[in-house]
C-alpha positions as CSV (number, residue, x, y, z in Angstrom):
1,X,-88.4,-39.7,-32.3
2,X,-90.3,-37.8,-29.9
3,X,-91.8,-34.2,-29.8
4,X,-93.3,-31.6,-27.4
5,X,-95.1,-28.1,-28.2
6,X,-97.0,-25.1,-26.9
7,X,-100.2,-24.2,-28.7
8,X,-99.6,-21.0,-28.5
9,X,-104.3,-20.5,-29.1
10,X,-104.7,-22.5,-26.2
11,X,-101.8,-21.4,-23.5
12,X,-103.3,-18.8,-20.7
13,X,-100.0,-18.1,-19.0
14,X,-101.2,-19.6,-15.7
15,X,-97.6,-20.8,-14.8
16,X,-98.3,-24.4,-13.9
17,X,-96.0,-25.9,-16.3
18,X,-93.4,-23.7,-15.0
19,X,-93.9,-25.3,-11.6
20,X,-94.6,-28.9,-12.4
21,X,-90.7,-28.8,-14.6
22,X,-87.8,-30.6,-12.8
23,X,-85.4,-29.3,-15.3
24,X,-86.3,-25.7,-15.3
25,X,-87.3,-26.0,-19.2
26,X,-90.1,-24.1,-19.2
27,X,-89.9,-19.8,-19.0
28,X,-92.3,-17.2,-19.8
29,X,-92.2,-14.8,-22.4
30,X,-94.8,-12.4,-23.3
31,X,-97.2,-14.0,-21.3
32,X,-97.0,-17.2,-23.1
33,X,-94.7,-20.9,-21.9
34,X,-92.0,-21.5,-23.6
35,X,-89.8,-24.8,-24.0
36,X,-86.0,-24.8,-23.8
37,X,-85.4,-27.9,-26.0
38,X,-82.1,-28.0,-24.9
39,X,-83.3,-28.7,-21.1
40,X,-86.1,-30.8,-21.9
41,X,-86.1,-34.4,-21.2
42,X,-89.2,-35.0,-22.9
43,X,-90.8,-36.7,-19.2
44,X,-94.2,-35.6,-19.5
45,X,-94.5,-33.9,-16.3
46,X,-95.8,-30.8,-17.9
47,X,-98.4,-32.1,-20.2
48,X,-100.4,-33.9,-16.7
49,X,-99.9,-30.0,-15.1
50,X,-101.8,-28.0,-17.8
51,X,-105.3,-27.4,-17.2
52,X,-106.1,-25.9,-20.9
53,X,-104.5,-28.9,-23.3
54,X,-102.2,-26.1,-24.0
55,X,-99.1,-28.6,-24.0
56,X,-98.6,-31.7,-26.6
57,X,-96.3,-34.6,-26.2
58,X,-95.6,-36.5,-29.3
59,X,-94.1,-39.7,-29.4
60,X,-93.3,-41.1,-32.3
61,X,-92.2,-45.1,-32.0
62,X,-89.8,-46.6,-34.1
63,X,-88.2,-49.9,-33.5
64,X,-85.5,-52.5,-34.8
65,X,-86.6,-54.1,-37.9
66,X,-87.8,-58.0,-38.0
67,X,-87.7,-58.3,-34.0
68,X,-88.1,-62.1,-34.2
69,X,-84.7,-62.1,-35.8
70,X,-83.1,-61.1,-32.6
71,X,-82.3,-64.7,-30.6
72,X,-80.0,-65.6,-27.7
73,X,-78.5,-64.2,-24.3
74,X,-75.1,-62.9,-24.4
75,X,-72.5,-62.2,-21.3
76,X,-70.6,-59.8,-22.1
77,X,-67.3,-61.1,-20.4
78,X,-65.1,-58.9,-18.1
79,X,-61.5,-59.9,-18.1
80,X,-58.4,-58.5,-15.9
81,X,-55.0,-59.8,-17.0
82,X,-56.4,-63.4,-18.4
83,X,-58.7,-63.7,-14.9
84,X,-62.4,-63.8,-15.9
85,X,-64.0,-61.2,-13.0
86,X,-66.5,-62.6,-10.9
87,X,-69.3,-60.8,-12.1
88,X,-68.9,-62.5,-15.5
89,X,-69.7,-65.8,-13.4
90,X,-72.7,-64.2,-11.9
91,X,-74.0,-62.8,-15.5
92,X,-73.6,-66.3,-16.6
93,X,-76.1,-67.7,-13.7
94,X,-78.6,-65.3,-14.2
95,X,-77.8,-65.4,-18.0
96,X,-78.5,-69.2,-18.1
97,X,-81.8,-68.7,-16.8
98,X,-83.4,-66.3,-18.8
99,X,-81.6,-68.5,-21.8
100,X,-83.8,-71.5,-20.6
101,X,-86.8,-69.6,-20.1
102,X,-86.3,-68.0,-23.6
103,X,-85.4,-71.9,-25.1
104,X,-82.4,-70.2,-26.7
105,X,-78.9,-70.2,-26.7
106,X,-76.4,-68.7,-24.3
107,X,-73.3,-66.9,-25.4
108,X,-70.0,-65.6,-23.6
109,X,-68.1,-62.3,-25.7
110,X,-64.3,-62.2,-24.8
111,X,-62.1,-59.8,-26.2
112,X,-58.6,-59.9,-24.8
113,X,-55.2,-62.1,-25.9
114,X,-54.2,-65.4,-24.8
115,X,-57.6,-66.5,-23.8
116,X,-58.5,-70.2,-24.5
117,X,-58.2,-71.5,-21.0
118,X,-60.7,-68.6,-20.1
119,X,-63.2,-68.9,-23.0
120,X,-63.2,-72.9,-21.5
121,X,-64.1,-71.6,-18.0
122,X,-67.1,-69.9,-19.6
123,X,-68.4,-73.0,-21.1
124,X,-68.0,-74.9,-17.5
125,X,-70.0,-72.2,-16.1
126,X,-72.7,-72.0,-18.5
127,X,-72.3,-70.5,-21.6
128,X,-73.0,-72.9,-25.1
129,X,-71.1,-70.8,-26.9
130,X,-68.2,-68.2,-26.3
131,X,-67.0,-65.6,-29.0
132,X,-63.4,-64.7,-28.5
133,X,-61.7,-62.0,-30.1
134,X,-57.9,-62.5,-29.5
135,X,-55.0,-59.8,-30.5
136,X,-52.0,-58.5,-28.5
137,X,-53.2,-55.1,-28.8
138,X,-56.4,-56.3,-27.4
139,X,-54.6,-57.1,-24.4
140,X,-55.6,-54.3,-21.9
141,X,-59.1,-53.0,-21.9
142,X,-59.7,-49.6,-24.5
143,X,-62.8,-48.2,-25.0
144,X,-62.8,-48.1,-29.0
145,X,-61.1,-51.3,-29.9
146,X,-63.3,-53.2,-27.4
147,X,-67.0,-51.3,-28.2
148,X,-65.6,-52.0,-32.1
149,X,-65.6,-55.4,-32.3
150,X,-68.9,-56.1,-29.6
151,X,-70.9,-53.8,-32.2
152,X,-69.9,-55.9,-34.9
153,X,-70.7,-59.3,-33.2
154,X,-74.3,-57.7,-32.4
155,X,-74.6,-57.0,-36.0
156,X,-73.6,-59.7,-37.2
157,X,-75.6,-62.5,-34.8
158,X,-78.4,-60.3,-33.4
159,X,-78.2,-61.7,-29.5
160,X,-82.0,-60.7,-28.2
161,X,-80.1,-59.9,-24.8
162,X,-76.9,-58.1,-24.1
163,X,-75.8,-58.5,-20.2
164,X,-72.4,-56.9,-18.7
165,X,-71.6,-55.9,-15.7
166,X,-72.0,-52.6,-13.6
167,X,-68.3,-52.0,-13.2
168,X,-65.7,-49.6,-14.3
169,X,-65.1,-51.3,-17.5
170,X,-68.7,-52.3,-18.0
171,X,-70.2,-48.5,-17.7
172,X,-67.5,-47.3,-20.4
173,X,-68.1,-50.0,-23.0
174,X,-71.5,-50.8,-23.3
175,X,-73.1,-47.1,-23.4
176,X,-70.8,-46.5,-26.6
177,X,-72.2,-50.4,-27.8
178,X,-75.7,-49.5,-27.5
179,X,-75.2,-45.9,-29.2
180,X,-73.3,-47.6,-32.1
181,X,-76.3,-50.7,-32.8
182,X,-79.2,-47.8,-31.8
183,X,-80.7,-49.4,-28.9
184,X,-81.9,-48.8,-25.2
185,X,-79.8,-49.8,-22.3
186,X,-80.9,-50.1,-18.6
187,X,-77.8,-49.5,-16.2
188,X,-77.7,-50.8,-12.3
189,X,-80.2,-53.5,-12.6
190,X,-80.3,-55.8,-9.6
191,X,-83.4,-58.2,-11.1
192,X,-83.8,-59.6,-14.4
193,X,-86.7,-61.7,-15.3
194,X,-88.4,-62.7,-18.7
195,X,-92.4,-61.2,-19.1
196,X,-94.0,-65.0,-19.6
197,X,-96.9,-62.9,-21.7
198,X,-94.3,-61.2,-24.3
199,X,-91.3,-62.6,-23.4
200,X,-89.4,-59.4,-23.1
201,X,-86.7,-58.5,-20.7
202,X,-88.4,-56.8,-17.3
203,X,-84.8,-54.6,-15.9
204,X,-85.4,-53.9,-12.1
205,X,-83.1,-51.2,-11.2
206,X,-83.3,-48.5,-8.0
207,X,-84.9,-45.0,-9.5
208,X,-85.3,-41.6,-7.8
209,X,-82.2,-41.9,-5.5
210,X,-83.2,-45.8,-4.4
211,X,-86.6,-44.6,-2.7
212,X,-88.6,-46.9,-5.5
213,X,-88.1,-49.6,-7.6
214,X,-88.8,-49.6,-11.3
215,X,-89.1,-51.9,-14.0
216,X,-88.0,-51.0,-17.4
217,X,-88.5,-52.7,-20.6
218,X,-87.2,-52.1,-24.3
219,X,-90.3,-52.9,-26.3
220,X,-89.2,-51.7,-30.2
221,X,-85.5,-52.2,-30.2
222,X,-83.4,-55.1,-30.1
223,X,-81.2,-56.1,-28.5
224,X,-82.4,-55.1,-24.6
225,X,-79.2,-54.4,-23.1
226,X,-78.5,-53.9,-19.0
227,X,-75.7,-53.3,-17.2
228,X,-76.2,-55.5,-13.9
229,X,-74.7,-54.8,-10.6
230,X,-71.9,-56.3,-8.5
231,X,-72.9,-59.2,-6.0
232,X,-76.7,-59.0,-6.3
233,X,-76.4,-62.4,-8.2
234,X,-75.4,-65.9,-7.4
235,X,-72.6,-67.2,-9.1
236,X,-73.1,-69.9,-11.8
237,X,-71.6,-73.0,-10.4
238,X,-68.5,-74.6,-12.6
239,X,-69.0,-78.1,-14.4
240,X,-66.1,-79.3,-16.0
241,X,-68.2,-82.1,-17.8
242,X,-69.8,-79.2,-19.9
243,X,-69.3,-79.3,-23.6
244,X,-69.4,-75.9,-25.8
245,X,-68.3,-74.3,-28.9
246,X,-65.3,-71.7,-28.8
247,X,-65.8,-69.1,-32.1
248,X,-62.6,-67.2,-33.0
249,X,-63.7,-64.1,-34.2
250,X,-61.4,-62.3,-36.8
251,X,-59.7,-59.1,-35.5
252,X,-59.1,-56.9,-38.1
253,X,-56.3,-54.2,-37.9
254,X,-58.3,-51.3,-38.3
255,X,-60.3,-52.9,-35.2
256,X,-57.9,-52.2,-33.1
257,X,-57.4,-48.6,-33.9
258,X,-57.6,-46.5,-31.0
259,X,-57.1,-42.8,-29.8
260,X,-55.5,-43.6,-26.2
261,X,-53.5,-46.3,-25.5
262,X,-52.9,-48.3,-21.9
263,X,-49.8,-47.2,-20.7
264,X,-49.1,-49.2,-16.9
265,X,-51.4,-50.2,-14.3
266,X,-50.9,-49.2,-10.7
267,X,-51.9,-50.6,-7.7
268,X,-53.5,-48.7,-5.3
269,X,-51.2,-47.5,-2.9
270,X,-52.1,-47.6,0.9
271,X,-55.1,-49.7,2.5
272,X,-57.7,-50.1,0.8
273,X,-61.1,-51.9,2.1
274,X,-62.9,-54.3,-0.7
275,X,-66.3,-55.0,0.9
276,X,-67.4,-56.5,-2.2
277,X,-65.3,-59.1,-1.7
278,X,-65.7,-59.8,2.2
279,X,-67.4,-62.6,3.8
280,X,-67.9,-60.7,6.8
281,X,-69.5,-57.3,7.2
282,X,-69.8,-55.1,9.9
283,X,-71.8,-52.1,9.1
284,X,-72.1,-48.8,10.7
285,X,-74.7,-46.0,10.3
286,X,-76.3,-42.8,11.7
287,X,-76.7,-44.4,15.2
288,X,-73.2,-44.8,15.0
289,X,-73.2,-41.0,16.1
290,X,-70.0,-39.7,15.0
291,X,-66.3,-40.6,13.7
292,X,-65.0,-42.1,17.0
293,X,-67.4,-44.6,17.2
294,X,-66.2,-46.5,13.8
295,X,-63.6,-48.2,16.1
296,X,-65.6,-50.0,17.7
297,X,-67.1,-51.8,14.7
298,X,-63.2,-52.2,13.4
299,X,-62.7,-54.5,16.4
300,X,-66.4,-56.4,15.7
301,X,-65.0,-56.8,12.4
302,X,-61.1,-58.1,12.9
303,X,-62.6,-60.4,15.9
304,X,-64.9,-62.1,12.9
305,X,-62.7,-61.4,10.2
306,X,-64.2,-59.5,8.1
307,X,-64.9,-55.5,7.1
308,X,-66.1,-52.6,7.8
309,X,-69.1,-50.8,5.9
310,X,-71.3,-47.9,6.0
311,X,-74.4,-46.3,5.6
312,X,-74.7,-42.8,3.0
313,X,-75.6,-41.3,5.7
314,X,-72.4,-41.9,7.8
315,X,-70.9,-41.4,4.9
316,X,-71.9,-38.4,3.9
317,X,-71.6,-37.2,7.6
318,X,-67.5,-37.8,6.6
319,X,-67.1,-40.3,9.6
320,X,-65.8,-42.8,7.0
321,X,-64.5,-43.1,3.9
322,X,-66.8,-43.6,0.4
323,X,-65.4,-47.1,0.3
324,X,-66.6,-48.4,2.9
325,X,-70.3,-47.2,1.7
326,X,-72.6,-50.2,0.9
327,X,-75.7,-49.2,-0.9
328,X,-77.2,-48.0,-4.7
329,X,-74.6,-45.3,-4.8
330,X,-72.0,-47.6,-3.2
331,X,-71.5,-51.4,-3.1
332,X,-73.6,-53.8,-3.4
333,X,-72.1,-56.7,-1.3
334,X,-73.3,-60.3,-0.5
335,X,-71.4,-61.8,2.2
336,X,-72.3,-64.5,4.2
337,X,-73.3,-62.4,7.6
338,X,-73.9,-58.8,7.3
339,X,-74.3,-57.3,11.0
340,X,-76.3,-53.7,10.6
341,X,-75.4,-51.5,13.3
342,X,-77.6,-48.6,13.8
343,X,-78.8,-48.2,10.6
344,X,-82.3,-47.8,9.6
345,X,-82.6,-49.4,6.4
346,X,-83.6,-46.6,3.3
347,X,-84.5,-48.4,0.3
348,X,-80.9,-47.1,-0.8
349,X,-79.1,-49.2,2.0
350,X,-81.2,-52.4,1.7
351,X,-80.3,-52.1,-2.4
352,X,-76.7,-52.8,-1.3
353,X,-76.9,-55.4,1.3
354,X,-80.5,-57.7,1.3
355,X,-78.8,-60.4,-0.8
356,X,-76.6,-61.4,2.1
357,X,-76.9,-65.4,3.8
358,X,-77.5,-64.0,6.9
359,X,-78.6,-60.8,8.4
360,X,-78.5,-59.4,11.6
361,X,-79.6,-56.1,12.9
362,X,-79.2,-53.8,15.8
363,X,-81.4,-51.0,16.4
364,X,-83.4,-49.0,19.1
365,X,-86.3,-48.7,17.0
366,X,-88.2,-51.4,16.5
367,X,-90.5,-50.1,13.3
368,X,-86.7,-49.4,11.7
369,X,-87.3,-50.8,7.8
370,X,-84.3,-52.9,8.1
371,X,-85.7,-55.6,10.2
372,X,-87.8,-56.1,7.6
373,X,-84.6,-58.0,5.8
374,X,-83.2,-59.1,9.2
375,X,-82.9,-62.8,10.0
376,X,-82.0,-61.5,13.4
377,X,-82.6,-58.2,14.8
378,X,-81.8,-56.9,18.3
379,X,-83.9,-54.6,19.8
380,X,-81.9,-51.9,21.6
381,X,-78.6,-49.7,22.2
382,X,-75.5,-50.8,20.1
383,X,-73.4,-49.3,22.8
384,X,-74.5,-51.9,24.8
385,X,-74.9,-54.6,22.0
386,X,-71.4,-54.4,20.4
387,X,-69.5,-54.0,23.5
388,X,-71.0,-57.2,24.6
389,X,-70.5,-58.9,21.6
390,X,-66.9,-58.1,21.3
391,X,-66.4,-59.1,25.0
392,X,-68.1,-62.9,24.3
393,X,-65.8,-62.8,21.0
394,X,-62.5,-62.5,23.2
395,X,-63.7,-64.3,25.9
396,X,-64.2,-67.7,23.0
397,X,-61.2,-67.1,21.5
């Protein structure tokens, strides 16, 4: 529990705490600060602005009992009609090595129906152990049934390390998993490493709209839990010669109590561009200059075979379509050649995209941060570049 307050002896009504707020908590009244509890975040900012010690921050720590109890890495697997999703696989990689480093065990949670060739593809790819929850009406992702029965594994086993992925499903389970077992959670992360010193989880993750990156870590509460991102991960490679043990967990009726229920699933209708998916990208940002440009990089892209992406900033500039975004607040792709065509390279943008085999980019300036990442950059106009590239393309094929 934490706790902030005015002393009301010591506060001059100078106003810097009303200043140094980001969430407009702090107001006057009769001369003296006052604290909207309701805005406050408890972030400290006002405490450092205050000249006169007028301000207190109280934080008091309380923890999960007997932390040496808590032992393992657990995957949280994500499953769509039977398939195990490929994040699951790149969970398990980065799973299996923070297992080893740990010396403990690594465990695979499926919750779904007719399961047991699945929960043997998570063995192959490196789980010891895989919990499976099976029921019919387990069949289709729900929030409550699902965040039910992962609460009561936790419980029950006490995994040191809860992993799942950033995805639709992923964001709407394991917030309500953490709330229910009274724990931290760190969302996004794109590195995970083990503190050698104290053997704690270090959560890397994009802060402040991608401009830094910060490294969180659940000190007094077990387990840590993350939510990891899409493609910033290697897969776990399969070994059919692995040997595991499958646990059938009970499912309970009143598990699988719910207040909505799935009713169909619809595929998207129209066109629809899966960069996270694609080998190939060919990506497109403010240097692009406008709209009418983006068809240029189409025909880069169908000549390789492979997509089209973007930068926020073309994005946001509506010259393409918030699928196509690569980046912290778009997708974070890892294809075997990404070609960066005017785009600088914010923090936000490099996020998305630096995990690719091989990086080439195209810019005029030659201090631009994304040749920092570049395996190849080009120096110079991509209305030159592009055209040229295109035109050797044909010419080959």
């Amino acid at each position: 529990m934490s706790g902030i307050e005015i002393i009301t002896e010591k506060c001059v009504g100078c106003k810097l705490c009303l200043k140094s707020c980001p969430y407009g908590a702090i107001s006057m009244e009769e001369k003296l600060a006052v604290i909207d509890y309701d805005l406050c975040t408890l972030c400290g900012a006002c405490v450092g602005s205050c000249k006169f010690d007028a301000i207190v921050l109280r934080r008091i720590r309380g923890g999960t009992e007997d932390l040496a109890s808590y032992r393992g890495v657990w995957v949280v697997a994500e499953q769509k009609g039977g398939v195990i999703q490929s994040v699951t696989y790149e969970l398990l990689g980065a799973g299996r090595s923070l297992a080893d480093q740990r010396e403990v065990e690594l465990a695979a949670v499926l919750i779904g129906d007719n399961l047991e060739k699945a929960a043997a593809e998570l063995i192959e790819r490196g789980a010891d152990k895989v919990y499976l929850a099976q029921a019919p009406a387990l069949a289709e992702f729900l929030d409550e049934p699902y965040s039910r029965i992962l609460s009561r594994l936790i419980r029950e086993e006490k995994p040191e390390i809860v992993l799942t992925g950033a995805t639709a499903i992923g964001r709407s389970l394991i917030p309500r998993v953490a709330a229910e077992v009274y724990t931290g959670l760190t969302a996004d992360c794109t590195g995970l490493e083990i503190d050698p010193e104290r053997g704690l989880l270090l959560q890397t993750r994009p802060a402040f709209g991608g401009n830094i990156m910060a490294t969180i870590v659940c000190e007094n509460y077990r387990p840590q839990m993350a939510t990891v991102r899409h493609k910033v991960m290697k897969e776990a490679v399969a070994d059919p010669s692995r040997e595991g043990e499958i646990v059938r967990v009970e499912v309970k009726d009143q598990d699988c109590l719910s207040r909505t229920r799935f009713l169909e699933n619809v595929e998207e209708l129209g066109y629809a561009v899966n960069i996270a998916e694609a080998d190939i990208i060919v990506s497109g940002g403010r240097g692009v200059k406008g709209p009418e440009n983006y068809g240029m990089l189409q025909e880069l892209a169908q000549l390789l075979g492979g997509a089209v992406g973007a930068s926020r900033a073309a994005v946001d500039s509506g010259w393409i379509p918030y699928s196509h975004q690569v980046g912290q607040t778009g997708k974070t792709v890892q294809p075997k050649l990404y070609i960066a065509c005017g785009i600088s390279g914010a923090i936000q943008h490099l996020v998305g995209m630096q995990s690719a085999e091989t990086i080439v980019a195209i810019n005029r300036d030659p201090a631009a941060p994304i040749f920092t990442v570049a395996d190849y950059g080009l120096v110079g106009d991509l209305f030159e570049i592009v055209p040229a590239l295109i035109k050797r393309l044909k010419a080959k094929k």
